[in-house]
N, CA, C and O atoms as a GROMACS GRO file, in nm:
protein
  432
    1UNK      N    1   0.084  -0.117   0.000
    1UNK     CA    2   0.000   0.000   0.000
    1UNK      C    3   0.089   0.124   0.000
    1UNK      O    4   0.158   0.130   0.102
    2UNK      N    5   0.105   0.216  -0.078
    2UNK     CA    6   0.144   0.349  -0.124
    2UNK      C    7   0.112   0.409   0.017
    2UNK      O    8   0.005   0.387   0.074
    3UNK      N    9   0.238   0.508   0.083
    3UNK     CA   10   0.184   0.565   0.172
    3UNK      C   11   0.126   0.749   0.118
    3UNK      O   12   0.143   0.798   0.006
    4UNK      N   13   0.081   0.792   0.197
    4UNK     CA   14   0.011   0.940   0.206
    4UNK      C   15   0.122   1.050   0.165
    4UNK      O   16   0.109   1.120   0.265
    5UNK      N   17   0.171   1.082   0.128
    5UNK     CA   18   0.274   1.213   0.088
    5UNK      C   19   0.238   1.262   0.226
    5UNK      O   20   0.133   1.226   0.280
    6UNK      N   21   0.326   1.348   0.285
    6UNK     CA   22   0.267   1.439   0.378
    6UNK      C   23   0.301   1.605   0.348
    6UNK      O   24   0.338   1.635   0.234
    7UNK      N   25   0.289   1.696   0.437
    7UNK     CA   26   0.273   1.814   0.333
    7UNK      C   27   0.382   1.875   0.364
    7UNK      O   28   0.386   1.985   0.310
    8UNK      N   29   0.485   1.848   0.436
    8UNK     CA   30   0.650   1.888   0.428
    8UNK      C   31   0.690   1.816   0.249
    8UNK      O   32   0.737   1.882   0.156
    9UNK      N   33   0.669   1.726   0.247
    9UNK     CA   34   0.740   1.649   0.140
    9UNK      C   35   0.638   1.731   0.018
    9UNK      O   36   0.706   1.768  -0.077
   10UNK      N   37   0.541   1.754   0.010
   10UNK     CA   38   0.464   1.844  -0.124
   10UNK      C   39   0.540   1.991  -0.107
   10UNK      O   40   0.599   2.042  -0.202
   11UNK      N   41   0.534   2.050   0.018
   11UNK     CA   42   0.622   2.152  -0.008
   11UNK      C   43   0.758   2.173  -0.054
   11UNK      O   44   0.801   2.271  -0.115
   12UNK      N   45   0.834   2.047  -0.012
   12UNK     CA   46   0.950   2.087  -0.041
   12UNK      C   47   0.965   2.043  -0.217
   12UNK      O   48   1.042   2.071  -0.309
   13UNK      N   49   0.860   1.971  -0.200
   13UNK     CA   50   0.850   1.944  -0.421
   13UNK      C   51   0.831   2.071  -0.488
   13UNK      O   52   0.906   2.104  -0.580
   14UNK      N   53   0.715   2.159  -0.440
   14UNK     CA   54   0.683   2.260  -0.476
   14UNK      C   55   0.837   2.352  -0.500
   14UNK      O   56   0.875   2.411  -0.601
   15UNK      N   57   0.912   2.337  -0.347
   15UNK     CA   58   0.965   2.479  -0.368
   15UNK      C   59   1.078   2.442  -0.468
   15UNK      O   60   1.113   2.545  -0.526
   16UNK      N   61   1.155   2.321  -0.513
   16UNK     CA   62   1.207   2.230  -0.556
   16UNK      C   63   1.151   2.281  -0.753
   16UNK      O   64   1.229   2.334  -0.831
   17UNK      N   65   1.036   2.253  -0.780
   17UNK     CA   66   0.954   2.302  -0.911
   17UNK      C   67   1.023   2.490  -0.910
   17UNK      O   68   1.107   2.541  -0.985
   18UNK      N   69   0.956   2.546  -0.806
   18UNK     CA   70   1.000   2.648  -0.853
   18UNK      C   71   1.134   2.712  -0.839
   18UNK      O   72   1.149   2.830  -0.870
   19UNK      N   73   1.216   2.650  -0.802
   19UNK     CA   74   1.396   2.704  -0.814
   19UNK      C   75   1.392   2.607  -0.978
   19UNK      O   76   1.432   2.668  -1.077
   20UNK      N   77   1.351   2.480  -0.994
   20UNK     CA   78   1.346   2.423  -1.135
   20UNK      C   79   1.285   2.537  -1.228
   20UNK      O   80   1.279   2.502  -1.346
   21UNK      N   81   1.241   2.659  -1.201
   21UNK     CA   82   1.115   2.686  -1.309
   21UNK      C   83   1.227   2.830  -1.317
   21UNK      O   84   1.262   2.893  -1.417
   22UNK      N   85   1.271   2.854  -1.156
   22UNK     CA   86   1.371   3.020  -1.214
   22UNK      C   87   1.465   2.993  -1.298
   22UNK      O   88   1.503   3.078  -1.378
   23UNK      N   89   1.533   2.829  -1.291
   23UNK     CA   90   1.668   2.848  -1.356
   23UNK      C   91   1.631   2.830  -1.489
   23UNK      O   92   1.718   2.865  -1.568
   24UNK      N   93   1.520   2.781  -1.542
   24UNK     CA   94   1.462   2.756  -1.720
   24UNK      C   95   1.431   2.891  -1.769
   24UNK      O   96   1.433   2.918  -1.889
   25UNK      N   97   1.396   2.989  -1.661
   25UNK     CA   98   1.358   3.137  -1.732
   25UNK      C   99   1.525   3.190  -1.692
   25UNK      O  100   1.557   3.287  -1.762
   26UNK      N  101   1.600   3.159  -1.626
   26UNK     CA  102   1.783   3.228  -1.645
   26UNK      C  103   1.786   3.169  -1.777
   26UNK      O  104   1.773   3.253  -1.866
   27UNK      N  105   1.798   3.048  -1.818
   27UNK     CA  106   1.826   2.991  -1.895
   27UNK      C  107   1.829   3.072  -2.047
   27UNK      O  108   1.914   3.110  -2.128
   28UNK      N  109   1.643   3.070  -2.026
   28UNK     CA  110   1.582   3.119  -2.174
   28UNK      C  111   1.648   3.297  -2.195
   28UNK      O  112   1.690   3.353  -2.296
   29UNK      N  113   1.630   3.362  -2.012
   29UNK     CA  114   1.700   3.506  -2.062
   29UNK      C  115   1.831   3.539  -2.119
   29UNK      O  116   1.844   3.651  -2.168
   30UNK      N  117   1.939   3.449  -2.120
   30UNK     CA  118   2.051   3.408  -2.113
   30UNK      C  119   2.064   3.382  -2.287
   30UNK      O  120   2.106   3.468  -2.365
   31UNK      N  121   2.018   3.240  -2.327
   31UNK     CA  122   2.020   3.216  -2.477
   31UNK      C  123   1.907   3.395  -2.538
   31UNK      O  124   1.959   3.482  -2.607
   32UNK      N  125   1.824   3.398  -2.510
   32UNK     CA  126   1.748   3.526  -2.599
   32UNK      C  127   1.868   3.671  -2.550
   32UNK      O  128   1.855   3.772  -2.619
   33UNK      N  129   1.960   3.674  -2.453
   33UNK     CA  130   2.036   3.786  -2.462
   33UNK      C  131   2.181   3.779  -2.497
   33UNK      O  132   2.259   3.872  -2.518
   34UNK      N  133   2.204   3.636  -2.498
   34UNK     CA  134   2.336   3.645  -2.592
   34UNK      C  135   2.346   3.566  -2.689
   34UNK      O  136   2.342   3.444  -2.679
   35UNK      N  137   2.362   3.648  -2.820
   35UNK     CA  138   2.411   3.564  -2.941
   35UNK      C  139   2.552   3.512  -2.931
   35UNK      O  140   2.629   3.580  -2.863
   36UNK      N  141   2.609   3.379  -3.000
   36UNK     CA  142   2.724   3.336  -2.986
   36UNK      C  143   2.742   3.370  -3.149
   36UNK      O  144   2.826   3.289  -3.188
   37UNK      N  145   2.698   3.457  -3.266
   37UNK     CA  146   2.702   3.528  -3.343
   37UNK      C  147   2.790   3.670  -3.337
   37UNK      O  148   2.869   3.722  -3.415
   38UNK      N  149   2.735   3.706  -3.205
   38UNK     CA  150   2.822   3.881  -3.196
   38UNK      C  151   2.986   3.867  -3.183
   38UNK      O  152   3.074   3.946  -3.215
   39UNK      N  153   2.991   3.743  -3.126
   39UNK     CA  154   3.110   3.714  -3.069
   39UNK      C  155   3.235   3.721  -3.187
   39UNK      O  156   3.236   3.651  -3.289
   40UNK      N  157   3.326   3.809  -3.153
   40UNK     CA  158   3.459   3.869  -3.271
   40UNK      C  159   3.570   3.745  -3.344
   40UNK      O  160   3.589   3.734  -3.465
   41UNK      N  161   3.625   3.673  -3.252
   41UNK     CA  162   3.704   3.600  -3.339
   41UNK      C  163   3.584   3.468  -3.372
   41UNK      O  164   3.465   3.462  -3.342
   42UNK      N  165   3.687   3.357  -3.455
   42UNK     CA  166   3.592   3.206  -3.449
   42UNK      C  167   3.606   3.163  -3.336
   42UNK      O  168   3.510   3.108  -3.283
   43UNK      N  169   3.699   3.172  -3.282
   43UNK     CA  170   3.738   3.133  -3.125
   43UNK      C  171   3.594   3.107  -3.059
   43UNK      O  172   3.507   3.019  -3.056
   44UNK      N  173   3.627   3.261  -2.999
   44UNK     CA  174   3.488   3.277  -2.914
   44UNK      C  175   3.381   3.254  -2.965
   44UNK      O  176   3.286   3.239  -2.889
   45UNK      N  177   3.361   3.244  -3.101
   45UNK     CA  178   3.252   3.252  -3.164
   45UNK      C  179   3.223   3.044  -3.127
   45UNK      O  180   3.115   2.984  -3.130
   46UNK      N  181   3.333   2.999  -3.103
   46UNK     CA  182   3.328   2.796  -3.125
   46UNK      C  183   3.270   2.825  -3.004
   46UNK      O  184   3.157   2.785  -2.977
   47UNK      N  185   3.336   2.892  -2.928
   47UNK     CA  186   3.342   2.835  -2.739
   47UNK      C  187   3.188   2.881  -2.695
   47UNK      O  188   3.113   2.797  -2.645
   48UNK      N  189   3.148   3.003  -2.713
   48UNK     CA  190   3.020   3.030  -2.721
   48UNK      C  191   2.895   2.925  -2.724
   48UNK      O  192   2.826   2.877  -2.634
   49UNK      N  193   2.894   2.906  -2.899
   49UNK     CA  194   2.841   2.835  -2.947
   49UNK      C  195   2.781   2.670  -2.855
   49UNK      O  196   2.670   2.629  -2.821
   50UNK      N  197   2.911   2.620  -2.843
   50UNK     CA  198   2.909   2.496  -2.784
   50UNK      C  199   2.827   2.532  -2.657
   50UNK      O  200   2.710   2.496  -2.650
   51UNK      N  201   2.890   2.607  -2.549
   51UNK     CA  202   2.829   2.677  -2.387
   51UNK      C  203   2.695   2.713  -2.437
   51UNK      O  204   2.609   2.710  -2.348
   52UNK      N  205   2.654   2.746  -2.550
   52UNK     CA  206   2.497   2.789  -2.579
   52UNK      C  207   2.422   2.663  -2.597
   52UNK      O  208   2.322   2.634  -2.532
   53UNK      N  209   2.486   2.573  -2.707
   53UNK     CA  210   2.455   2.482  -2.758
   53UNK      C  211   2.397   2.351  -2.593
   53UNK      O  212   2.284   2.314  -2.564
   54UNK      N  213   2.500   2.326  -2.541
   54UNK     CA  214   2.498   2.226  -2.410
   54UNK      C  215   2.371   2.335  -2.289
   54UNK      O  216   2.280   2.267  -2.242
   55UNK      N  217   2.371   2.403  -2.272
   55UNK     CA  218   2.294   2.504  -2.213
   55UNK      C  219   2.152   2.501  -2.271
   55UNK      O  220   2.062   2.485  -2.188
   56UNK      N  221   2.121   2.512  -2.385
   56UNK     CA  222   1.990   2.455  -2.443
   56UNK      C  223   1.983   2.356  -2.425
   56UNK      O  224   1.918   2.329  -2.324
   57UNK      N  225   2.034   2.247  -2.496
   57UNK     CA  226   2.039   2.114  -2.446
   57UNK      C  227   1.978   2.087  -2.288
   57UNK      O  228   1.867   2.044  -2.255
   58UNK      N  229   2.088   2.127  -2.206
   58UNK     CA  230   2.040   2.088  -2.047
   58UNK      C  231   1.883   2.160  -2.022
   58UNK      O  232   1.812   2.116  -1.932
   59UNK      N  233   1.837   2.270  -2.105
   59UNK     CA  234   1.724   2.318  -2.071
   59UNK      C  235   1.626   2.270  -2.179
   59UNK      O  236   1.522   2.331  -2.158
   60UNK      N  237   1.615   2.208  -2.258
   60UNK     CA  238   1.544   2.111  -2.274
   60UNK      C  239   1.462   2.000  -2.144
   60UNK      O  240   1.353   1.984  -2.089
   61UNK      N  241   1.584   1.952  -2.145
   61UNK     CA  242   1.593   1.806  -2.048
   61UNK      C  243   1.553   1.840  -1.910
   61UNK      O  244   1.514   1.748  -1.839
   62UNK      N  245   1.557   1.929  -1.874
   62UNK     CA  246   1.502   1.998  -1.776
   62UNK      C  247   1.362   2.067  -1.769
   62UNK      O  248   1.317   2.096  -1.658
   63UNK      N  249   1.286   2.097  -1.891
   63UNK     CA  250   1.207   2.138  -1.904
   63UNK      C  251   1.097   2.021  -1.904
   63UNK      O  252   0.983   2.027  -1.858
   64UNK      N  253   1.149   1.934  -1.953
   64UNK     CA  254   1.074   1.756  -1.986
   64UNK      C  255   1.070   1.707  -1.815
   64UNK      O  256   0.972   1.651  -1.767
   65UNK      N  257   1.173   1.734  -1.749
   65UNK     CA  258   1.177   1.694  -1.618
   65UNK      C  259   1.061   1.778  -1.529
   65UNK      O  260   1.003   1.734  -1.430
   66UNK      N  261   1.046   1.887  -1.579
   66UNK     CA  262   0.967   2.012  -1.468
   66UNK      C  263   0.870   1.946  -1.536
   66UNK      O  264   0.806   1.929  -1.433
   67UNK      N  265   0.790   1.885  -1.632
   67UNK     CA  266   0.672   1.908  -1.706
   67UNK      C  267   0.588   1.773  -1.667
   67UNK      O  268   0.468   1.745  -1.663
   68UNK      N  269   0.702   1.707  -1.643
   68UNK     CA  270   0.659   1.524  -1.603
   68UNK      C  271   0.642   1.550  -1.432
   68UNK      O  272   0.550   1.496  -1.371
   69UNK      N  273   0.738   1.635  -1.365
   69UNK     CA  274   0.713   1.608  -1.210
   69UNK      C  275   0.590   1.710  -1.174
   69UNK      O  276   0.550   1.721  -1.058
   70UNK      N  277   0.542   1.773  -1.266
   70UNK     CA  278   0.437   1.884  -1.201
   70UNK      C  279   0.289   1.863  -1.244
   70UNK      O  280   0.197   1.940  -1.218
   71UNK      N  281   0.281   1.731  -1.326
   71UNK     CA  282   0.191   1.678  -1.363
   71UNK      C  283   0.132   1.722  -1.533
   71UNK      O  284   0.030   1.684  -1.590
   72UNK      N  285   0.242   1.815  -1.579
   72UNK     CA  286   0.159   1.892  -1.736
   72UNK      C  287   0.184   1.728  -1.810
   72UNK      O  288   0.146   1.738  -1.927
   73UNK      N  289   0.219   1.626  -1.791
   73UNK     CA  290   0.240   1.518  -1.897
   73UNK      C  291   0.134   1.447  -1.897
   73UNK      O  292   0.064   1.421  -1.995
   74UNK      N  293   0.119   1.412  -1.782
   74UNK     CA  294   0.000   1.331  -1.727
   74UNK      C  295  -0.140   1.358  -1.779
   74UNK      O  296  -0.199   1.296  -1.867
   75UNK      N  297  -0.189   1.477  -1.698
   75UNK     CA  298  -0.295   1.578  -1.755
   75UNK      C  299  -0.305   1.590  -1.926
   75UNK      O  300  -0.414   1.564  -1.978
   76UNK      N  301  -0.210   1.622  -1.996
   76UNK     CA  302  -0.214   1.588  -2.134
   76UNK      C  303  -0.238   1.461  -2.205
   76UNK      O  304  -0.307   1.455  -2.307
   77UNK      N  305  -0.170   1.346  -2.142
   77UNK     CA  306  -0.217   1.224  -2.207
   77UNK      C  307  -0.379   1.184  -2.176
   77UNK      O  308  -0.465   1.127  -2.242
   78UNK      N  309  -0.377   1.223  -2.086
   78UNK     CA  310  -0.537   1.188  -1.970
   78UNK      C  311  -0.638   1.288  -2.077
   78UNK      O  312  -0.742   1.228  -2.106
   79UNK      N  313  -0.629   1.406  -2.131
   79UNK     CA  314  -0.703   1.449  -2.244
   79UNK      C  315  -0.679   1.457  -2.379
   79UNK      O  316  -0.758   1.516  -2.454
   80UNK      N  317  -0.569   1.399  -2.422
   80UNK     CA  318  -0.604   1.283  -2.548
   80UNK      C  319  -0.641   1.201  -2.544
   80UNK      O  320  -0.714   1.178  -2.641
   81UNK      N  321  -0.630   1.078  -2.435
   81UNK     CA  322  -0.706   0.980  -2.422
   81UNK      C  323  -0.862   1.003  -2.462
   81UNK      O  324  -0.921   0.939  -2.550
   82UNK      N  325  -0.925   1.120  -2.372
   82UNK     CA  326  -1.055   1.093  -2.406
   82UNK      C  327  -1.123   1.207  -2.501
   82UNK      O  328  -1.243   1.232  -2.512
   83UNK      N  329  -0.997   1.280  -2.577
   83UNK     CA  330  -1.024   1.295  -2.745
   83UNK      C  331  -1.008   1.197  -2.833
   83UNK      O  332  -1.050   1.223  -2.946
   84UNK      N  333  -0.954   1.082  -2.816
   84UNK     CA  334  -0.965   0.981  -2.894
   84UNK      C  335  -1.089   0.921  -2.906
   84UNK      O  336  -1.158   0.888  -3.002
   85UNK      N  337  -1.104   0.913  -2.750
   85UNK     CA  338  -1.235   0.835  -2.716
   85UNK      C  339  -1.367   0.888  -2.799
   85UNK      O  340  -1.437   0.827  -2.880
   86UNK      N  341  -1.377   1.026  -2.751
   86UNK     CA  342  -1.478   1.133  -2.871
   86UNK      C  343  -1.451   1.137  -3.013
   86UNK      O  344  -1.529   1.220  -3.059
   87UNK      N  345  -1.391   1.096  -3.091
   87UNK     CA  346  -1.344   1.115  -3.188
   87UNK      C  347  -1.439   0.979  -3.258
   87UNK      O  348  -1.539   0.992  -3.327
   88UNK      N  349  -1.365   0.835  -3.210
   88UNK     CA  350  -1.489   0.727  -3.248
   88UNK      C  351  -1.595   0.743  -3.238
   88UNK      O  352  -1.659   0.684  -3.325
   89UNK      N  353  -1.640   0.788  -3.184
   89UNK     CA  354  -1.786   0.814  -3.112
   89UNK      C  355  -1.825   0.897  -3.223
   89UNK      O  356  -1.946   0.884  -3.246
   90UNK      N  357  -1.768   0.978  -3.301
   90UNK     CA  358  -1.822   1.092  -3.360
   90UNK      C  359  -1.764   1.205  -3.395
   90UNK      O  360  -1.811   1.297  -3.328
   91UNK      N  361  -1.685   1.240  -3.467
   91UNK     CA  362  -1.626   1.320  -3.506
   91UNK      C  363  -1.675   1.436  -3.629
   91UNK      O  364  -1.696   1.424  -3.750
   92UNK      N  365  -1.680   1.551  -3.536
   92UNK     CA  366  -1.748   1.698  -3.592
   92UNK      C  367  -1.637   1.742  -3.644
   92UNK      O  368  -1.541   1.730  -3.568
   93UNK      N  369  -1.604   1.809  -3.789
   93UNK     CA  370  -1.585   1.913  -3.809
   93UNK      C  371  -1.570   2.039  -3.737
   93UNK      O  372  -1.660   2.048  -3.653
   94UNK      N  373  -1.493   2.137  -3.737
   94UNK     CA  374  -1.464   2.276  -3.694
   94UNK      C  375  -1.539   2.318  -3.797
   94UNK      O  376  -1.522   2.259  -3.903
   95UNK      N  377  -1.652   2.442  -3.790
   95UNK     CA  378  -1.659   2.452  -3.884
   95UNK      C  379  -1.604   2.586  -3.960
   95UNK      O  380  -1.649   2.638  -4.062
   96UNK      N  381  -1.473   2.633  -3.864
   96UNK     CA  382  -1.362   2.731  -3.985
   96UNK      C  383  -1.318   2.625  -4.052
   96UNK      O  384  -1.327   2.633  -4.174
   97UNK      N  385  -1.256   2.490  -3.990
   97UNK     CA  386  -1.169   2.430  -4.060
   97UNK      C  387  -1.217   2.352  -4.192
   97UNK      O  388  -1.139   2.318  -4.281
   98UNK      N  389  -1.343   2.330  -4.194
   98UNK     CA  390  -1.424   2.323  -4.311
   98UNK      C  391  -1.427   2.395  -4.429
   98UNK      O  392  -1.424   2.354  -4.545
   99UNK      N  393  -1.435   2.548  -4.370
   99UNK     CA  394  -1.498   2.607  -4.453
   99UNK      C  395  -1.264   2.682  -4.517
   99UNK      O  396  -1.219   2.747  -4.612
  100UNK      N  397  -1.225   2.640  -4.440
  100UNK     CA  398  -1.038   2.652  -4.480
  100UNK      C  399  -1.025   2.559  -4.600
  100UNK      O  400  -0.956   2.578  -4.700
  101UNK      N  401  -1.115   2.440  -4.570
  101UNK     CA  402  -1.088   2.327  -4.669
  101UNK      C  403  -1.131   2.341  -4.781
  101UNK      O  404  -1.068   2.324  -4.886
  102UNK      N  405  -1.284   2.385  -4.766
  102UNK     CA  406  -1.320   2.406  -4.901
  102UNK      C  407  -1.289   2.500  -4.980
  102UNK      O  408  -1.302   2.506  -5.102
  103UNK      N  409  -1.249   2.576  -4.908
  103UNK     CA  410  -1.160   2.691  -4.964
  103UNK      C  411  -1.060   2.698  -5.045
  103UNK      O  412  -1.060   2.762  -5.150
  104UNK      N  413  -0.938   2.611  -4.990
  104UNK     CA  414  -0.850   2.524  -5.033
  104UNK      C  415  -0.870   2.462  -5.180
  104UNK      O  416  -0.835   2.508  -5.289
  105UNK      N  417  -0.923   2.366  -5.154
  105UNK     CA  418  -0.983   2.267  -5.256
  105UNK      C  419  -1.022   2.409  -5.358
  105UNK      O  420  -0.947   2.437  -5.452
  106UNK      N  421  -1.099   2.460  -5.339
  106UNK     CA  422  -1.158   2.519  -5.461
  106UNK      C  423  -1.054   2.595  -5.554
  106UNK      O  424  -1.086   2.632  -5.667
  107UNK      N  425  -0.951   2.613  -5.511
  107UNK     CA  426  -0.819   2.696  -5.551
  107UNK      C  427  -0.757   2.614  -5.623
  107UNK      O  428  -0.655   2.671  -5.661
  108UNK      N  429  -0.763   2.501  -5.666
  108UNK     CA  430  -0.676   2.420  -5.780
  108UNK      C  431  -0.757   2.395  -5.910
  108UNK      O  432  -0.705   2.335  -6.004
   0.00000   0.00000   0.00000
């Protein structure tokens, strides 16, 4: 039997998510304020690059990590699941996306 979380251990997840959530926005301010482009020789321009390159990278993988422990993965599969489910059952048209199509179509 799974025991009860108690609410030291949810808090300290929480506060845990959000030091995870400041360092993905350092991250993103960081790559959106420095180009490894401006940079003068190829030198700096390699060394950059790579430190930008591994730095996205880790914030990726980190972002997949914040997204799975805070439940956005879960919650997403759990409502495709039962858009699939609606979909057999019956599947409506949008009706912009209809009227995009025929639109479409009529243009050839």
């Amino acid at each position: 039997m799974a025991r009860k979380v108690s609410k030291n251990e949810l808090n300290f997840i929480e506060d845990r998510l959000v030091d995870l959530e400041k360092q993905l926005d350092d991250i993103k301010i960081y790559l959106d304020t420095h180009s490894w482009m401006d940079k003068e020789s190829d030198t700096a321009k390699s060394k950059e690059f790579k430190f930008q390159s591994e730095l996205f990278d880790k914030q990726f993988v980190w972002l997949e990590k914040y997204t799975d422990l805070c439940g956005v993965v879960d919650f997403y599969k759990e409502q495709n699941t039962t858009k699939e489910v609606k979909l057999r059952e019956g599947y409506e048209e949008n009706p912009l996306q209809r009227m995009l199509m025929d639109d479409t179509l009529g243009d050839e």
